[in-house]
LUMBAFI-381124 format. One record per residue (C-alpha): residue in one letter; y, z, x negated. Coordinates in pm, whole numbers, plus 32768, in hexadecimal, padded with zeros to 4 digits. Layout:
N
AYZX ...
***
This chain:
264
X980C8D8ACA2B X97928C2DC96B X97CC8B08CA90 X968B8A96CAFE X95D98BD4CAF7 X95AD8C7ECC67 X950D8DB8CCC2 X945B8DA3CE23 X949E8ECBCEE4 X932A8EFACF20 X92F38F6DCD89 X94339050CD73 X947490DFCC19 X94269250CC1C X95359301CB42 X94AC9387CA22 X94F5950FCA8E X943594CACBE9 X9332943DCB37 X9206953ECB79 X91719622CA6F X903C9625CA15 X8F4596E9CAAB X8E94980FC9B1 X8D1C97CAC9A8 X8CC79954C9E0 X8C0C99C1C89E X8B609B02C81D X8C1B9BC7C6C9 X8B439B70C5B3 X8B0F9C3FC46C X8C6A9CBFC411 X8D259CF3C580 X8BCE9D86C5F8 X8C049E93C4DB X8D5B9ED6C4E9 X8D3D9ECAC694 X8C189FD5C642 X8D0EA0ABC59F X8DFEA098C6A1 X8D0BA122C798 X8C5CA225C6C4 X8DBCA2B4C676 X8DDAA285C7F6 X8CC7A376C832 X8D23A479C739 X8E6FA471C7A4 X8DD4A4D9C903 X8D0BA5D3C86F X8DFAA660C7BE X8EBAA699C8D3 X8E05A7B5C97B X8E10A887C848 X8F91A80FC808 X8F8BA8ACC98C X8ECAAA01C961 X8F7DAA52C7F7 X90CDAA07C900 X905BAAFCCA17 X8FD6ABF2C93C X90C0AD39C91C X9016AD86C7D6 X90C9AD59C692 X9070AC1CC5FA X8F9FAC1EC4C4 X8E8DAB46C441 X8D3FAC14C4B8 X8DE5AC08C5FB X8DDCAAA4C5D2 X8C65AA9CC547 X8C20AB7EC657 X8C84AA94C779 X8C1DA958C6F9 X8ACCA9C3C6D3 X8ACEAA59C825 X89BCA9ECC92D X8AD8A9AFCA35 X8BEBA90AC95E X8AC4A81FC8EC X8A43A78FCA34 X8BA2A760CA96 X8BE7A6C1C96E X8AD0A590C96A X8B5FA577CB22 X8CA9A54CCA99 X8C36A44BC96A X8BCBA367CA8D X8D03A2B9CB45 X8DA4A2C8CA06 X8C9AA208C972 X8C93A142CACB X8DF3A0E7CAC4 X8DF2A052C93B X8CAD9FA6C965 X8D639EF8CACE X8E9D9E70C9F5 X8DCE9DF9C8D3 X8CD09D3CC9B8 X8DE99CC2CA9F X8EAD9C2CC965 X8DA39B5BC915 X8D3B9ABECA85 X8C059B03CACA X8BB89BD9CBF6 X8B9B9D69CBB6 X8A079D65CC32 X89A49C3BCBA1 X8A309C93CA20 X89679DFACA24 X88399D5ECAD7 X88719E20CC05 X876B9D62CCEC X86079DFACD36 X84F49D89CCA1 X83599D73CCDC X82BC9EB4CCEF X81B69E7FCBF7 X82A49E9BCAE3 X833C9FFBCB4C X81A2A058CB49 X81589FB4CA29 X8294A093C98E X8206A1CDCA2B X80AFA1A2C986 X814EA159C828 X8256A281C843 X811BA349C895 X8051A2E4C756 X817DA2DEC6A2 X81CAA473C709 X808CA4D3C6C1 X8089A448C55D X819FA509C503 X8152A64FC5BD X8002A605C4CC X80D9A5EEC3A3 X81D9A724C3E8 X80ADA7FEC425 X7FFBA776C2C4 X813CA787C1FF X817BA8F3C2B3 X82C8A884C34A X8351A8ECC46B X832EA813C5A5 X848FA876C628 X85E5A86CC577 X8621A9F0C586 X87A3A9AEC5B1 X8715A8F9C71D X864DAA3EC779 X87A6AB01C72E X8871AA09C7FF X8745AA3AC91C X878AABE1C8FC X890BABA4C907 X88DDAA95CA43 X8806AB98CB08 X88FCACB7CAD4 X8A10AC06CB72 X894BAB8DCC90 X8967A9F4CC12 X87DEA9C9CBC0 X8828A8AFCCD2 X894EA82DCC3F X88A4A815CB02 X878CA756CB67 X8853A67DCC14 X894CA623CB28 X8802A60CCA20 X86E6A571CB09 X87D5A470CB96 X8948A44CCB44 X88D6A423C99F X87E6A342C9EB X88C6A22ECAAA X89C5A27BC9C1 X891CA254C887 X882EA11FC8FD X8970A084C97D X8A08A076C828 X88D4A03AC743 X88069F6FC7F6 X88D79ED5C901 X8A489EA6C824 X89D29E99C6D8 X88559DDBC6FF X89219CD4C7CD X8A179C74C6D0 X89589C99C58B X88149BFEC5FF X88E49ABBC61E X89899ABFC4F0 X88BE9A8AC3B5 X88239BD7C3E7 X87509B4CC4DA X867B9C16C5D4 X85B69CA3C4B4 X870A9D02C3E2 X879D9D96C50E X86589E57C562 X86889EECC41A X87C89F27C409 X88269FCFC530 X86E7A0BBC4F7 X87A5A124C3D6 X8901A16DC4B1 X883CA202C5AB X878EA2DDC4B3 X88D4A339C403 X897BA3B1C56D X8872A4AEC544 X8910A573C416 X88B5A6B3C488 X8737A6AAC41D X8684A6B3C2D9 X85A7A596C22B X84B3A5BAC2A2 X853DA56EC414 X85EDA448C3A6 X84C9A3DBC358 X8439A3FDC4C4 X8579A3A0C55F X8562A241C4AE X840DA1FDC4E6 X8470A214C659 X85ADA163C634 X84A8A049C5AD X83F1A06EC6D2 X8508A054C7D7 X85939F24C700 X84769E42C716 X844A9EB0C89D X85AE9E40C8F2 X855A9CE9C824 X84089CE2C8CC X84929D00CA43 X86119C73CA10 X86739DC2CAD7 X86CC9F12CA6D X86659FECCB72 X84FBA00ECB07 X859EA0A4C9BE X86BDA191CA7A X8589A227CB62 X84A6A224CA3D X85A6A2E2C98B X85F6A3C8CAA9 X8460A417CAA2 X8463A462C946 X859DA56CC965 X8514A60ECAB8 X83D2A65FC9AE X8491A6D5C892 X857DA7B7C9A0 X845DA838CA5A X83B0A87BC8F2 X84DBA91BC888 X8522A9EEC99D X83A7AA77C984 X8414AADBC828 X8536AB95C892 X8478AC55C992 X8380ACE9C886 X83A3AE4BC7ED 
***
């Protein structure tokens, strides 16, 4: 040490690899790891899904063969087990992307309640919004119900799981779904240069493409309501007005369907 330099023992030099770190500011994924992260836990839930039919095509004594296949993945049972099982899969991937980036689980999917006037604000425009396209299926002469759904309803009721089904429809795909769209998704990309208005948008459009199994023409309904439920969670900062919104809309489209599949 130089003479004539002291250190007083009150100011002690920290060595360099005791010197504390930094603390990480906790901080939402933006554009790019909110897409990729989205990946991760839609592969998440198909990989849950796909694990009750990986289970039944296991069990099954039959000889394996593709219409066996067909057969059981279209089945009312394997179904509703199937969206159940996409859940904690989707639960568990959503829980490591949002703990990577700080910020508490709740908080990042907007988990807190909200005023009430929103969730009957959402009820009246779901309503208007229903009818206006029950007006257009019947002028266009399309059907009201997906017949593949009133097939699923037959195959549910003959092995006893009409519960299970609305269940795993009414509820389970609704937190599921809203969890990843507009809680996962809407949180990162509306703060990126998406904005709310961008992410509205946008994760319409992945909500509407999760739903693969319909024709045009219900794309088209399903993204009108994906608009809706969009601009609700950016109107009320929550997203429980859109998961029981969107458990209301299903409970009407099962109960529809099931009337359907009880007609001659």
């Amino acid at each position: 040490m130089p003479s004539g330099v002291s250190i007083p023992e009150s100011d002690p030099v920290t060595p360099p690899a005791l010197a504390p770190s930094p603390t990480r500011v906790p901080q939402t994924w933006k554009f790019l790891g909110t897409s990729l992260w989205g990946i991760v836990v839609f592969a998440a839930m198909f990989a849950g899904q796909l694990s009750v039919l990986a289970y039944f095509l296991i069990t099954d004594r039959a000889p394996f063969s593709f219409d066996e296949v067909k057969e059981l993945a279209g089945g009312g049972l394997t179904i509703s087990l199937s969206v159940i099982m996409g859940l904690p899969a989707a639960l568990l991937a959503l829980w490591i992307a949002i703990r990577l980036s700080g910020v508490s689980f709740a908080d990042y999917l907007a988990l807190r309640w909200t005023s009430w006037r929103y969730l009957l604000l959402g009820i009246v425009a779901m309503v208007v919004l229903v009818i206006s396209w029950e007006g257009i299926s019947n002028a266009v002469g399309h059907e009201s119900s997906a017949a593949f759904m009133v097939d699923v309803a037959k195959s549910a009721r003959a092995d006893g799981a009409l519960w299970l089904l609305v269940i795993s429809f009414c509820v389970v795909a609704p937190v599921s779904e809203e969890l990843l769209t507009r809680g996962f998704l809407y949180r990162g990309w509306s703060e990126s240069f998406l904005r709310p208005t961008g992410a509205i948008l946008l994760s319409s459009m992945v909500w509407t493409a999760m739903h693969l199994q319909y024709d045009w023409f219900f794309f088209g309904q399903i993204f009108s309501i994906g608009l809706l439920f969009g601009y609700l969670r950016y109107l009320s900062g929550s997203i429980w007005p859109t998961v029981i919104l969107h458990g209301l809309n299903n409970l009407a489209a099962t109960l529809q369907t099931l009337w359907l599949a009880n007609q001659p």
